[in-house]
PLY file of the C-alpha trace (Angstrom):
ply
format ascii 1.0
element vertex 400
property float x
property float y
property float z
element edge 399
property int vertex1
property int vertex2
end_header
-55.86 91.88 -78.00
-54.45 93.63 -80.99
-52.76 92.89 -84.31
-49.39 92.83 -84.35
-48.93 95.57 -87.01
-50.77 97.84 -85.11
-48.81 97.43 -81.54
-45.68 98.27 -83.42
-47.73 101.26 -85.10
-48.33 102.06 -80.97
-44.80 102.12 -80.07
-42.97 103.68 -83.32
-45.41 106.57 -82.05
-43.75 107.22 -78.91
-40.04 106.01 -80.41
-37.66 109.16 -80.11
-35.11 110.07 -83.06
-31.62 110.10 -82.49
-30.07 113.51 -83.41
-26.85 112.84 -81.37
-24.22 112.42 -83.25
-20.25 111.83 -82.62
-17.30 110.51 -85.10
-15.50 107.89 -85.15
-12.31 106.36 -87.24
-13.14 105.14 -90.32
-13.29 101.64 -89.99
-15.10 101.94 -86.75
-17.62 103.22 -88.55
-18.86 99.72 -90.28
-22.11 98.92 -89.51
-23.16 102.37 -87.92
-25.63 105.12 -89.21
-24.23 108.01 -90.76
-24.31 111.20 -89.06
-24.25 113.30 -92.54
-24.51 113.36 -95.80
-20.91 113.47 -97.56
-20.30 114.36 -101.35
-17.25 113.87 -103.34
-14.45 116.53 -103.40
-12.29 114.19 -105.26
-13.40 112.27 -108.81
-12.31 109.52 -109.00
-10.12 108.53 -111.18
-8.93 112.19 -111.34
-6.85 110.94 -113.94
-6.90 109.46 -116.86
-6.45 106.08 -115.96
-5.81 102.88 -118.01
-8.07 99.90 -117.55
-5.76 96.93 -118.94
-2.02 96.54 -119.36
-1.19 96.76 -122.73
0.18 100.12 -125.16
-1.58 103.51 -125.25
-2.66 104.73 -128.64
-4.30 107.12 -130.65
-7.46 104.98 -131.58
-6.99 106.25 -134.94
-3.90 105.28 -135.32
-5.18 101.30 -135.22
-7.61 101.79 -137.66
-8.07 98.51 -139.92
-5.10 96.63 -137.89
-5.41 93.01 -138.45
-3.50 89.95 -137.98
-1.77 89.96 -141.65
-1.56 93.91 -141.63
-0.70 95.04 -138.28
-0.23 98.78 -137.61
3.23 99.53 -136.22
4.19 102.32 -133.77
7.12 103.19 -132.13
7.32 102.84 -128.58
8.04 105.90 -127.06
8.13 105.40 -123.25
6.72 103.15 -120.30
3.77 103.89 -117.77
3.20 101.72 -114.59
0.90 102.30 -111.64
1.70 104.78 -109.52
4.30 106.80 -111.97
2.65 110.48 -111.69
3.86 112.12 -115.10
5.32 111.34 -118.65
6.66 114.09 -120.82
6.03 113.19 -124.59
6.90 115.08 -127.26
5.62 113.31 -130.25
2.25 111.88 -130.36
2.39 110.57 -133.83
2.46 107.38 -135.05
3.80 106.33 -130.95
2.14 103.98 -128.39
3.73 104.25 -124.66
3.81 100.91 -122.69
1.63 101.21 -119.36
0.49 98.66 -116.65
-3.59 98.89 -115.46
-4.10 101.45 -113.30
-1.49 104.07 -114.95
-1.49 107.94 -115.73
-2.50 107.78 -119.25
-0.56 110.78 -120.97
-2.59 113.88 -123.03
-3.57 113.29 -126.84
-3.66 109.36 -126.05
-7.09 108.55 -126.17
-7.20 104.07 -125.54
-5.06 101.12 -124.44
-4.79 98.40 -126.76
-4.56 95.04 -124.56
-1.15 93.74 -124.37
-2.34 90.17 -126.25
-3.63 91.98 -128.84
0.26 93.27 -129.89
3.61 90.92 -130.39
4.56 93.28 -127.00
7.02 95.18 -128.94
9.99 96.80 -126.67
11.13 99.69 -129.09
8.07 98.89 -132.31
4.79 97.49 -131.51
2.84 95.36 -134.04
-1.10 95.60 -132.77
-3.10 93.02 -134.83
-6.70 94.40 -133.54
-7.89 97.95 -133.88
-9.17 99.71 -130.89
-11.85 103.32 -130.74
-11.57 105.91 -128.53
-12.41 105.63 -125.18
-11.71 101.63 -125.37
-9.97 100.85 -122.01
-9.40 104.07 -120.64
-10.74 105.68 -117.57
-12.07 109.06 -117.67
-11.66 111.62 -115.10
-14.61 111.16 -112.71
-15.60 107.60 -114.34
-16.60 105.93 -110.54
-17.18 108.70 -108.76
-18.17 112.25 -110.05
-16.84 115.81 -108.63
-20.16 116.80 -105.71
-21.46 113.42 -106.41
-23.15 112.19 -103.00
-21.46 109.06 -102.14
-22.88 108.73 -98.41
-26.62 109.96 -97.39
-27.52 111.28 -93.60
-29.45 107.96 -91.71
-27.79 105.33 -94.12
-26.22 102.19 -92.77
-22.42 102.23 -93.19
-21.22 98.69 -95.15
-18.01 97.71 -96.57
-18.31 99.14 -99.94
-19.21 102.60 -98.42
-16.15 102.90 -96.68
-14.60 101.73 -99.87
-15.52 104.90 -101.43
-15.12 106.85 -98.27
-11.44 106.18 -98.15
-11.05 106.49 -101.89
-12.14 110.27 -100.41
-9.12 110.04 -98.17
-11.69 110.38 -95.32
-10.10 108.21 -92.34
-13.17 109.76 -89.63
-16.85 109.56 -90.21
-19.68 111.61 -88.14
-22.30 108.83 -87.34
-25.44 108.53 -84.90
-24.58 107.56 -81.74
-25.46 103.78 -80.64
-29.43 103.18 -79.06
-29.07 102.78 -75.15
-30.73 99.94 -74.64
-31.32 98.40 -70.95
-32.67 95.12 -70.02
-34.63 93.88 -67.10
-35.25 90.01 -65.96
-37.91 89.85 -63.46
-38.89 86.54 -61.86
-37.94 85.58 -58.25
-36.85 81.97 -59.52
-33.95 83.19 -61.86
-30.18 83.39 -60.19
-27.10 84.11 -61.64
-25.13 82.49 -63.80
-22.33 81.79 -61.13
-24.86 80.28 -58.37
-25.30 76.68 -58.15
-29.09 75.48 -59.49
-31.48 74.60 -56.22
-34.55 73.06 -57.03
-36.92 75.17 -58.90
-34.33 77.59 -59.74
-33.26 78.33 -63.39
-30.43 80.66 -64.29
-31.12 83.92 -66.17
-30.19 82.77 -69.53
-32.65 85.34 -71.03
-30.99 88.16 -69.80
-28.00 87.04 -71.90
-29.52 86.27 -74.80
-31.48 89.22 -75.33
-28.08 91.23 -74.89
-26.53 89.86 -77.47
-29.69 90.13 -79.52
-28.92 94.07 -79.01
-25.19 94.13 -79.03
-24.95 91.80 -82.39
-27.77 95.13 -83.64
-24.20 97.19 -83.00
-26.08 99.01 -80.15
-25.43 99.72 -76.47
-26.50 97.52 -72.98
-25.87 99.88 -70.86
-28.14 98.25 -67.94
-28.18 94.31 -67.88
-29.67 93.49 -64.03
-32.30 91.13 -62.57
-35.20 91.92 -60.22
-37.60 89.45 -57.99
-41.61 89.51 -58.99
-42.34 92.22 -56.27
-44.09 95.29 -57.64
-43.24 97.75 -55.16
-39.36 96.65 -56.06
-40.12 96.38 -59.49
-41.65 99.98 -59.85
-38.34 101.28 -58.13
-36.12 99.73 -60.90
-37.73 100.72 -63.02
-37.57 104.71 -61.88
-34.43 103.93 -61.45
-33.12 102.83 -64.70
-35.42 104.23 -67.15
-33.99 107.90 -67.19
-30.65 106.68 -68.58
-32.14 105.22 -71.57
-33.72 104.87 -75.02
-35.42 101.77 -74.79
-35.87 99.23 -71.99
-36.87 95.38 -72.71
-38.31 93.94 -69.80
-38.12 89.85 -69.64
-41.25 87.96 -67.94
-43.88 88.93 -65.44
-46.56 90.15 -68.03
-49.21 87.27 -68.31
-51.49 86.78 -66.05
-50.05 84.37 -63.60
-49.95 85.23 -59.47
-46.78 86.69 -60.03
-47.02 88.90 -63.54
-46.91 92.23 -61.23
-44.80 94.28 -64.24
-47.97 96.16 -65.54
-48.98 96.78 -61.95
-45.56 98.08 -61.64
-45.25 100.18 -64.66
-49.20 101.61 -63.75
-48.04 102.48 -59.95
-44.81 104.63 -61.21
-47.00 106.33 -63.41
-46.31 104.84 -66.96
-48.42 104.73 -69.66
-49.38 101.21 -71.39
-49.90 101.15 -75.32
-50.90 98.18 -75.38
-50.94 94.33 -73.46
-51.49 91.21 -75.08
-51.04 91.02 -79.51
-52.62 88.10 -81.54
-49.45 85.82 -82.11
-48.40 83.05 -81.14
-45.61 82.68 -79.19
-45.40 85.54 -76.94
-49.05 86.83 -76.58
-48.83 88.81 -73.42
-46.32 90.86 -74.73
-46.27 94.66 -73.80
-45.28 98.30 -74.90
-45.42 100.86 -72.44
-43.81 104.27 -72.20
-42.64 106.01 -68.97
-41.43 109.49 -69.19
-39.42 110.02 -72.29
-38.13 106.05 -72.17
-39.86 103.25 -74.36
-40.20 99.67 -72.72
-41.01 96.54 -74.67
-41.99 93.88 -72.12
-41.65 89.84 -73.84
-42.31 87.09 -72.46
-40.20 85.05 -70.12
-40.32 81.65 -72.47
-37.13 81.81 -74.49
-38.19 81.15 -77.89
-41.17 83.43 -77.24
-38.94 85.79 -75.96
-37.13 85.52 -79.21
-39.81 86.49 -81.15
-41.31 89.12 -79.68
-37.87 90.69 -79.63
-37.50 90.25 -83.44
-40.72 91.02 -84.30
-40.45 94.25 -82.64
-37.18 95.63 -82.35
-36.13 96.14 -86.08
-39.04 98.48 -86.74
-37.87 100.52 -83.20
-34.53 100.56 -84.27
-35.49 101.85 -87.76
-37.54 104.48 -86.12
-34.72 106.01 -83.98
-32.29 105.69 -86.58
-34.61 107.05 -89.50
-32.84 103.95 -91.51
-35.40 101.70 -93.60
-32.39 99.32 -94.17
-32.96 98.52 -90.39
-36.36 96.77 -90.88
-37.12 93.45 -90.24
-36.24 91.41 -93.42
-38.95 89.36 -95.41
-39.45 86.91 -97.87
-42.23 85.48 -99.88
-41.39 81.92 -100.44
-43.23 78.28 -101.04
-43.91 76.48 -98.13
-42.95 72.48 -98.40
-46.02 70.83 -96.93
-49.19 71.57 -95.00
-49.93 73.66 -91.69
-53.03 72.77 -89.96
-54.99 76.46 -88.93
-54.07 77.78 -85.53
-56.58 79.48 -83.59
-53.88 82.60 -83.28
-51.93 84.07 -86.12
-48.36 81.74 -85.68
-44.91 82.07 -86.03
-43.06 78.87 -86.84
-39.11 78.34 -86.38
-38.43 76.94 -89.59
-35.45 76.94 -92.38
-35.58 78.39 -95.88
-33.68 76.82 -98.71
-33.56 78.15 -102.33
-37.20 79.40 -102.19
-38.75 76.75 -100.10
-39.27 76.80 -96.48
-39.81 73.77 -94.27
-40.20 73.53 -90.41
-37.37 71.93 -88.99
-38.43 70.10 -85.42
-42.33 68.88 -84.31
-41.46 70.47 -81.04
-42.75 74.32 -81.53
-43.02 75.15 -77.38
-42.48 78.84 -76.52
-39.90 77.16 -73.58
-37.90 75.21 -76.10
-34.63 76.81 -77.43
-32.20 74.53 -78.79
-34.00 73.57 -81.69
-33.76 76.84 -82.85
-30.25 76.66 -83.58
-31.56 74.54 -86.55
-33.34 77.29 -88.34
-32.95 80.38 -90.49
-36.38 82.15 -90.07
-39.63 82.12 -88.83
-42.40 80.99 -90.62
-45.78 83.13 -90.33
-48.87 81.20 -90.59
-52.41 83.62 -90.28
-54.91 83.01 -87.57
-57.64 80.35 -88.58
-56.02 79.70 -91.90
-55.21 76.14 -93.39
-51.52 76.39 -95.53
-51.21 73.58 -98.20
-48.42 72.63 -99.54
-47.11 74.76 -102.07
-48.38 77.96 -100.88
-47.04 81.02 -100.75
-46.29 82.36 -96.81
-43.82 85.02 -95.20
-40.54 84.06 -93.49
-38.85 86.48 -91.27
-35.30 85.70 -91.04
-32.97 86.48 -88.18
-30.50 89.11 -88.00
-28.48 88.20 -85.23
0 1
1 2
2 3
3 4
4 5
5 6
6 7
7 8
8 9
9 10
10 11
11 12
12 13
13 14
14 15
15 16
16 17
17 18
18 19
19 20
20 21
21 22
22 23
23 24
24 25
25 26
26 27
27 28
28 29
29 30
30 31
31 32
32 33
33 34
34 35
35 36
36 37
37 38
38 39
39 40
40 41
41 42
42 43
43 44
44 45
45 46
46 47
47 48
48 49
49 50
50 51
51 52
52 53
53 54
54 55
55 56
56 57
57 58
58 59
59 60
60 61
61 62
62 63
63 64
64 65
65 66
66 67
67 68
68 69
69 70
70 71
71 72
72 73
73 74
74 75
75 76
76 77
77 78
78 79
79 80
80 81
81 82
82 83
83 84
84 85
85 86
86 87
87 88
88 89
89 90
90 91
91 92
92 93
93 94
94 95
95 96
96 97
97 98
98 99
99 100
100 101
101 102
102 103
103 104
104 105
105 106
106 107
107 108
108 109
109 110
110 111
111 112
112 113
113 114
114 115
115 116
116 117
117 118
118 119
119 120
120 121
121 122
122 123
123 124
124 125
125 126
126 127
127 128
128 129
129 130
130 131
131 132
132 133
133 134
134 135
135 136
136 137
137 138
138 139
139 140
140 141
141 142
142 143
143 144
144 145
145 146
146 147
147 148
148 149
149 150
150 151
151 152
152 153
153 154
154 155
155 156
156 157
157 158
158 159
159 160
160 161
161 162
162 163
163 164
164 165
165 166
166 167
167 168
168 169
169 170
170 171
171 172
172 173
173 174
174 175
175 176
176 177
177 178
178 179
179 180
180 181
181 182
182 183
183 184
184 185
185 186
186 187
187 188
188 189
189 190
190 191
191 192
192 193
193 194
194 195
195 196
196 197
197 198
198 199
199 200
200 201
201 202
202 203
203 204
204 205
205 206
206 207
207 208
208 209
209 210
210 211
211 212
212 213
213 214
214 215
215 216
216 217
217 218
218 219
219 220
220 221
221 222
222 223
223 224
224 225
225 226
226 227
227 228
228 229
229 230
230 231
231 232
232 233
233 234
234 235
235 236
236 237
237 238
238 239
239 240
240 241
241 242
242 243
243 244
244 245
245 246
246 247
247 248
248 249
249 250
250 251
251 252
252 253
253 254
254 255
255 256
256 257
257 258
258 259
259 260
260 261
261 262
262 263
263 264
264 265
265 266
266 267
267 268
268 269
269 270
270 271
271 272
272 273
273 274
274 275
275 276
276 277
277 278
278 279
279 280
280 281
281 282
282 283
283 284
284 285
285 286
286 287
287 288
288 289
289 290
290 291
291 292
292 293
293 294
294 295
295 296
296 297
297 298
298 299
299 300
300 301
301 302
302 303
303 304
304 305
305 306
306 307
307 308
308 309
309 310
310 311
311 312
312 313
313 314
314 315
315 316
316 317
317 318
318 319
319 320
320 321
321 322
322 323
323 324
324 325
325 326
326 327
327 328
328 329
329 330
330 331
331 332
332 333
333 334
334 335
335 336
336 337
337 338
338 339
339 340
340 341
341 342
342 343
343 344
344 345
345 346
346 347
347 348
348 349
349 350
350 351
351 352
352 353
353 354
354 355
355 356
356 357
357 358
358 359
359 360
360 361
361 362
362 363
363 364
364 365
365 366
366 367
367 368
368 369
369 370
370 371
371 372
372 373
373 374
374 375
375 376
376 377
377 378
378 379
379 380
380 381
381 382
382 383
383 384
384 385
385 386
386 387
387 388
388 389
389 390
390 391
391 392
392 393
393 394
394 395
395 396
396 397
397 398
398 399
């Protein structure tokens, strides 16, 4: 038995990189890892842009304007968003009327806020002085000329594209998705449109860790179901593992009559990194490699299933992307009352509220799902370790 840290450590090893890329339309693009780097051929404003509605000056021209001696300039002309030149030929002594977001005209050098005038149609009376530079966008203020406003292996959000289409960039070069398969083995599981006989159970898992992997924005590209017989097992699996980048087997790894996967995985030829991890749920959990494809084998209890899959599958993905933001998310927070030590380093379902993280149900089986539905996290506890209320533990919150 190994330490969880450490079994990761074993299959980040043997993860492969993605170097395939492909592009996609801009919007399509949310959530996906960039391809390339991408710097700015446009600075933005590339303009001189005004930041409130109001009259542009000459800053100097304000100079000691107050409420009982106002400086007066003529309006010479009106500026709105969008208007793309203004011909002026005297500066002096002048102030041009212009909306936020306007083309603010050579030798005017600020925008005096509209509240701050009596908004003057043909003479404007400013009661507050203004300096250079006061509400006016340079050139290049956001977003520089060659400025780098997307790095290679970053994770695309909203505010990226934001910037991407201020670029006028409508298609972006990303990675392409993880091909992810998943196996359910266990002669007792039918499908979902089968009517339930006595000791059968449908394959509930099969679904849930799909979506665990689709919600990740990555591919199922294999989502079947095999019985507990090795000899079929090891043919699935040589059948199925060519085609992708990681497989997550479901059950059939403890040490019950019918756990035949590592038999299975042995007889084809695989390699195991490593069987059984001290945690609690989902001990018997498994990483094995065959050929060039990774398989992560949880358990076949649902919540243990869970968290093997969490525990695990952030750091992989992170791996073949190259994308820290991927990891697993923590938090070090204060736990609301006492743990009694378990024999096994644990991880609780619990919920965690402005800081302070309590567990949620008194059921904590590895079979149990529902009352997960309650919770925001899990809760790690170490292995022989008594937590008092008020001390400081790790919560791992869910992603999907």
């Amino acid at each position: 038995m190994i330490e969880l840290e450490e079994a990761r450590e074993k299959m980040t090893q043997h993860m492969k990189s993605q170097c395939e890329t492909e592009e996609v339309a801009l919007l399509d693009s949310l959530g996906r890892i960039s391809g390339e780097t991408i710097f700015a051929e446009t600075a933005i404003p590339h303009f001189p842009r005004a930041g409130m509605d109001g009259y542009a000056v000459r800053a100097v021209e304000t100079r000691g304007a107050t409420a009982e001696s106002p400086s007066c300039l003529k309006v010479v002309g009106s500026l709105v968003a969008g208007d793309s030149m203004f011909y002026c030929n005297q500066t002096n002594n002048c102030a041009i009327k212009i909306t936020t977001g306007a083309f603010i005209p050579t030798d005017f050098d600020a925008v005096v806020p509209q509240e701050w005038t009596d908004f003057g149609q043909d003479h404007v009376k400013i009661f507050r002085s203004v300096t250079a530079g006061q509400n006016y966008a340079e050139i290049g203020e956001d977003i520089a000329f060659q400025q780098k406003i997307l790095a290679k292996h970053q994770q695309i959000n909203s505010r990226m594209i934001g910037l991407l289409a201020m670029q006028g960039i409508d298609k972006v070069v990303v990675l392409k998705r993880m091909k992810v398969g998943i196996l359910a083995t266990g002669s007792e599981l039918v499908s979902l449109e089968e009517p339930l006989s006595v000791g059968k159970i449908y394959n509930s898992n099969l679904y849930m860790l799909a979506a665990f992997v689709k919600a990740s924005g990555n591919e199922v590209i294999h989502l079947d179901h095999c019985s507990d017989d090795p000899e079929e097992l090891a043919n699935r699996l040589i059948e199925i593992s060519p085609k992708l980048d990681l497989l997550i087997t479901c059950g059939g790894i403890s040490v019950g009559e019918k756990d035949n996967l590592p038999l299975a995985i042995k007889r084809i030829g695989g390699t195991e990194l490593f069987h059984f991890v001290n945690m609690k749920p989902g001990t018997p959990v498994m990483g094995s490699k065959f050929q060039e494809t990774l398989i992560l084998s949880v358990s076949g209890n649902p919540f243990a299933a869970m968290v093997n899959l969490h525990l695990f599958y952030w750091t992989l993905l992170a791996t073949f992307f190259n994308c820290v933001e991927l990891n697993l998310k923590e938090r070090t927070v204060i736990l609301a009352h006492e743990l009694a030590p378990s024999r096994l380093r644990r991880f609780y379902r619990a919920k965690e509220i402005d800081g302070k993280v309590n567990l949620v149900t008194k059921s904590h089986l590895s079979s149990n799902l529902s009352n997960t539905l309650e919770t925001n996290c899990l809760l790690e506890q170490p292995a022989g370790v008594l937590l008092k209320k008020g001390a400081l533990v790790k919560v791992y919150y869910w992603q999907t």
